[in-house]
C-alpha positions as CSV (number, residue, x, y, z in Angstrom):
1,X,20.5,25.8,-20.1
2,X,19.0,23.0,-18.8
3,X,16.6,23.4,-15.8
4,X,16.4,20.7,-13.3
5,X,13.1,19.4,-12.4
6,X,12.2,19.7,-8.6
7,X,12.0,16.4,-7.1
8,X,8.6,15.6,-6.0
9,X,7.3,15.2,-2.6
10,X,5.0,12.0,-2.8
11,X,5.9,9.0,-4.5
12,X,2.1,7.0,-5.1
13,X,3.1,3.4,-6.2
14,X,0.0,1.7,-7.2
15,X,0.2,-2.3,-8.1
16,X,-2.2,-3.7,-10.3
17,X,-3.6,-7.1,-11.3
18,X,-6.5,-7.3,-13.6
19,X,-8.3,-3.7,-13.0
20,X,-9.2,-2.4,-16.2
21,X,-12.8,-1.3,-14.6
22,X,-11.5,0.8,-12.5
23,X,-8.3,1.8,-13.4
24,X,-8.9,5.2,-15.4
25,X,-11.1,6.4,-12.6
26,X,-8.3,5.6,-9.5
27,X,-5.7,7.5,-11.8
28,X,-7.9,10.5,-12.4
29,X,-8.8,10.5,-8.3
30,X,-4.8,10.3,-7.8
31,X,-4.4,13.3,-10.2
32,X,-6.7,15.1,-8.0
33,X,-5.7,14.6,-4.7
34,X,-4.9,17.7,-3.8
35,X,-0.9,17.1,-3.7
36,X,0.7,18.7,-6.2
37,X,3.9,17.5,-6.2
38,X,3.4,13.7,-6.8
39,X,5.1,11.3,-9.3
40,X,2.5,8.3,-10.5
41,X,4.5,5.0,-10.5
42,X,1.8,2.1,-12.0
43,X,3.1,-1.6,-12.4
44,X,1.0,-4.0,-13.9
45,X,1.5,-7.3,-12.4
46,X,0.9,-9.5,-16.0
47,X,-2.9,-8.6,-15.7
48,X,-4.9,-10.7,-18.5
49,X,-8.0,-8.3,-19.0
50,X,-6.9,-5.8,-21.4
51,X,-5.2,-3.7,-17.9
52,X,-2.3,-2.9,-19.5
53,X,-3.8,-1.6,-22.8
54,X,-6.1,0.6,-21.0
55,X,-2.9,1.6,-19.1
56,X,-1.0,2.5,-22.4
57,X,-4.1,5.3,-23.4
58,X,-3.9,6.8,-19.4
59,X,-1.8,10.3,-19.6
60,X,-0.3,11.6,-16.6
61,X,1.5,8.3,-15.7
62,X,5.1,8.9,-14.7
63,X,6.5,5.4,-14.8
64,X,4.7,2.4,-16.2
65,X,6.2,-1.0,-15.5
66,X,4.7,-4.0,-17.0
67,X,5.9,-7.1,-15.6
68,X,5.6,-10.0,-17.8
69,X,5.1,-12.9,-15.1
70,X,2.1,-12.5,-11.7
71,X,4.4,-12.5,-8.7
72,X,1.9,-10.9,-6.5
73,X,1.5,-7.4,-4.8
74,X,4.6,-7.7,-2.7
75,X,6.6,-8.1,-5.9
76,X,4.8,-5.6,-7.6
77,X,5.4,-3.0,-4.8
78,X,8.7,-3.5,-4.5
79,X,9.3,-2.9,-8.6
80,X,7.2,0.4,-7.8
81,X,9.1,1.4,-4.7
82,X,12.4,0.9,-6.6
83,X,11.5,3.9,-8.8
84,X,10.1,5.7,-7.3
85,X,12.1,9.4,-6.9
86,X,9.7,11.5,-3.5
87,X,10.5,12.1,-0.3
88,X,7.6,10.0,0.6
89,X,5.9,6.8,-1.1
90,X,2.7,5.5,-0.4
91,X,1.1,2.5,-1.5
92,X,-2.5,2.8,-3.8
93,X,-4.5,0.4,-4.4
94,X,-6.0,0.0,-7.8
95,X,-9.5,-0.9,-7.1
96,X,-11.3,2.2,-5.8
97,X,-11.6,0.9,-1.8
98,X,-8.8,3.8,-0.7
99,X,-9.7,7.4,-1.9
100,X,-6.8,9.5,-2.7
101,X,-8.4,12.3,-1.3
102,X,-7.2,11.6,1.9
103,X,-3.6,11.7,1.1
104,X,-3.0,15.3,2.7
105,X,-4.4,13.6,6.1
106,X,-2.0,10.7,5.5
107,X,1.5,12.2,4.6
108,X,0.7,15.2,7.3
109,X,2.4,13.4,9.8
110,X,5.4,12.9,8.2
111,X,5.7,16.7,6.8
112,X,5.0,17.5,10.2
113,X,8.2,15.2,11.2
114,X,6.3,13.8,14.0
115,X,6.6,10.0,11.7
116,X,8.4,8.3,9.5
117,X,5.9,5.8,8.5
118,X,1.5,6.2,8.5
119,X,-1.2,3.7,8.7
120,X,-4.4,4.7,6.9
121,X,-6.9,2.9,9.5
122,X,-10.3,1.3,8.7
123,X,-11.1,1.3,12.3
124,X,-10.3,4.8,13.8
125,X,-12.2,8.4,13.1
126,X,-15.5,9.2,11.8
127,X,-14.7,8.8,8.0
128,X,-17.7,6.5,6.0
129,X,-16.7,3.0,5.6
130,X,-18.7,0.5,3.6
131,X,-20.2,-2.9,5.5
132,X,-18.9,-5.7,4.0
133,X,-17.5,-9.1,5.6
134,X,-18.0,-10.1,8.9
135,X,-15.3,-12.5,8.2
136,X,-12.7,-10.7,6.6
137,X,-13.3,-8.0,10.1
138,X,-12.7,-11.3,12.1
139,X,-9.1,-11.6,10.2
140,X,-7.8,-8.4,10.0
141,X,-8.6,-8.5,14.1
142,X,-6.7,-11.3,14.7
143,X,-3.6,-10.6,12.4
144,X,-3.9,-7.4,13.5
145,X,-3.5,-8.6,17.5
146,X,-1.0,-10.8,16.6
147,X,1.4,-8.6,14.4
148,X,1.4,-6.6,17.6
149,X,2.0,-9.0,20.4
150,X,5.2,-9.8,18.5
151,X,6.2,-6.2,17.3
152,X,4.9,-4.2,20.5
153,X,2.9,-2.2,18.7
154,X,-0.9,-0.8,19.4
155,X,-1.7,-0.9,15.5
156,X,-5.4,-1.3,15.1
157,X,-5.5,-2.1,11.3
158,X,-2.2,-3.7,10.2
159,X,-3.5,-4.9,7.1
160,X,-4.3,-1.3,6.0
161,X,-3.8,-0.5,1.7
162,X,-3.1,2.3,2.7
163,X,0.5,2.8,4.3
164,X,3.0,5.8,3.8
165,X,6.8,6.0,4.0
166,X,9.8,8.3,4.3
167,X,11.4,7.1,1.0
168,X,15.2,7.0,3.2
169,X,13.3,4.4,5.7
170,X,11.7,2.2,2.6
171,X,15.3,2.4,0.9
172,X,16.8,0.8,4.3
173,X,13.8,-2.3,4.2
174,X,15.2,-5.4,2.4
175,X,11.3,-7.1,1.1
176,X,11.1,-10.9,0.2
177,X,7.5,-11.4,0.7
178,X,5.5,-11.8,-3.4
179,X,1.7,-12.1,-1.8
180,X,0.1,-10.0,0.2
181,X,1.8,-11.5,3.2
182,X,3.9,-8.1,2.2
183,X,1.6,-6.1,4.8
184,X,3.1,-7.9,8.0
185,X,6.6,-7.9,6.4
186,X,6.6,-4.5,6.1
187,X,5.1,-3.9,9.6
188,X,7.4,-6.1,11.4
189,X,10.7,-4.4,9.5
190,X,9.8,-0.8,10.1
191,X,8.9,-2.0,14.0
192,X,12.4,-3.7,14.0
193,X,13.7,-0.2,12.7
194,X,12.0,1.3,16.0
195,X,10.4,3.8,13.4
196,X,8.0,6.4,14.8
197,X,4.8,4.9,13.6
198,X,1.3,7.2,13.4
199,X,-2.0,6.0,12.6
200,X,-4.8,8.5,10.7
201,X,-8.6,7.5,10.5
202,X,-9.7,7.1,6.6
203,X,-12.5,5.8,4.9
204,X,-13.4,2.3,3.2
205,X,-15.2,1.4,0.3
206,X,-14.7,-2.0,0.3
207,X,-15.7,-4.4,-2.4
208,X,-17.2,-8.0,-2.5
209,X,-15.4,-10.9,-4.5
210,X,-18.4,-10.1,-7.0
211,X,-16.8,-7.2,-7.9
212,X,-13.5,-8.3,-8.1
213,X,-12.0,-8.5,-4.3
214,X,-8.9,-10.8,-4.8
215,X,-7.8,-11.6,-0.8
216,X,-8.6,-14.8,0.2
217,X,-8.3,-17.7,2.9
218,X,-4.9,-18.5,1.6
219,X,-3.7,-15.5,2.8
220,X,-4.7,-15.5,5.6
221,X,-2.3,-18.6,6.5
222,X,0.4,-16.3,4.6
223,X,0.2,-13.8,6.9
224,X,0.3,-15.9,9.5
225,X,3.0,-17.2,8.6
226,X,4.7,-14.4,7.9
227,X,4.1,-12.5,11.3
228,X,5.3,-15.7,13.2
229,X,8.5,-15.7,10.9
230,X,9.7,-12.7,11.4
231,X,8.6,-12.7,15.4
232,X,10.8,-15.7,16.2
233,X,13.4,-14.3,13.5
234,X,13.4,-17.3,11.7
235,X,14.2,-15.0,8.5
236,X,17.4,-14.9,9.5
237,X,18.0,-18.7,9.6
């Protein structure tokens, strides 16, 4: 007889591009989050230093995808948000600034069914966050404001890693966005959805573009972009 496998209850879809440093030690925190019933979803988005071999060695990974072109995180997460199986998904950065320790706080919420979509802040609650770029503060402030003026929401860190879904919502979300303009995409569709949105405090341990931190200038203007565009609708033209 066979005996069907319980389906799991998180969903962690992690994109990666060129991570191999840290890439066994963000699997290993994942396994140890505390969650038991999780599926590991890992798509490599054509990394060129030695990523996916490394990847190949790492046990414990449920579904490996390996996409032979870079089209960015948003098309990486949407690959990983395809397969995955859980009632709920969240997004995991590969690079060690999120720690999966705090995925109890995050998905809470939503076991609770008091959301159906959680924002891991940088900016709320007591948790340690690493000082970095006075700058990059400056931009996640303004996107930030402006993703809300147009969705009417009180967000205070839209540009968060660290979001989590009920997997039926995510399913409903039609994503076109390749870059990481997929962070106001993905705000503005589940605010269109009139989701019930919830916000938890987490830490940071942000990097510096010496140790590999890949967001730039460029987007920036994507996201820009991308909050206007959906605000005035102009993705349905």
């Amino acid at each position: 007889m066979k005996v069907k496998q319980k389906k799991p209850t998180l969903s962690v879809v992690i994109p990666v591009y060129n991570e191999a440093s840290t890439i066994v030690e963000l699997i290993q925190s994942v396994q140890n989050s505390g969650v038991t019933s999780q599926e590991i979803i890992v798509v490599d988005d054509a990394s060129t230093d030695g990523t996916q071999e490394v990847l190949k060695k790492i046990k414990g990974v449920d579904t490996l995808i390996t996409r032979s072109q870079n089209g960015g995180k948003g098309a990486a997460l949407r690959e990983g948000f395809a397969a995955a199986t859980g009632d709920i998904v969240i997004i995991q950065d590969a690079d060690l600034e999120y720690d999966p320790q705090e995925f109890r706080s995050l998905i809470n919420p939503i076991l609770k069914n008091r959301a159906d979509v959680v924002y891991g802040s940088r900016f709320v609650g007591s948790q340690p966050h690493r000082v970095v770029y006075f700058s990059h503060y400056l931009a996640n402030q303004f996107l930030t404001f402006l993703s809300n003026c147009f969705n009417n929401l009180n967000l205070t860190d839209m540009e968060t890693g660290y979001k989590a879904f009920k997997r039926e919502h995510l399913q409903k979300i039609t994503l076109t966005e390749n870059s990481f303009g997929i962070e106001p995409e993905l705000t503005a569709q589940v605010a269109r959805m009139k989701l019930r949105i919830y916000e938890v405090g987490i830490s940071y341990h942000g990097r510096t573009y010496e140790e590999g931190k890949k967001i730039g200038f460029p987007d920036f203007l994507r996201a820009v972009w991308v909050i206007i565009k959906f605000g005035f609708h102009f993705d349905k033209i």
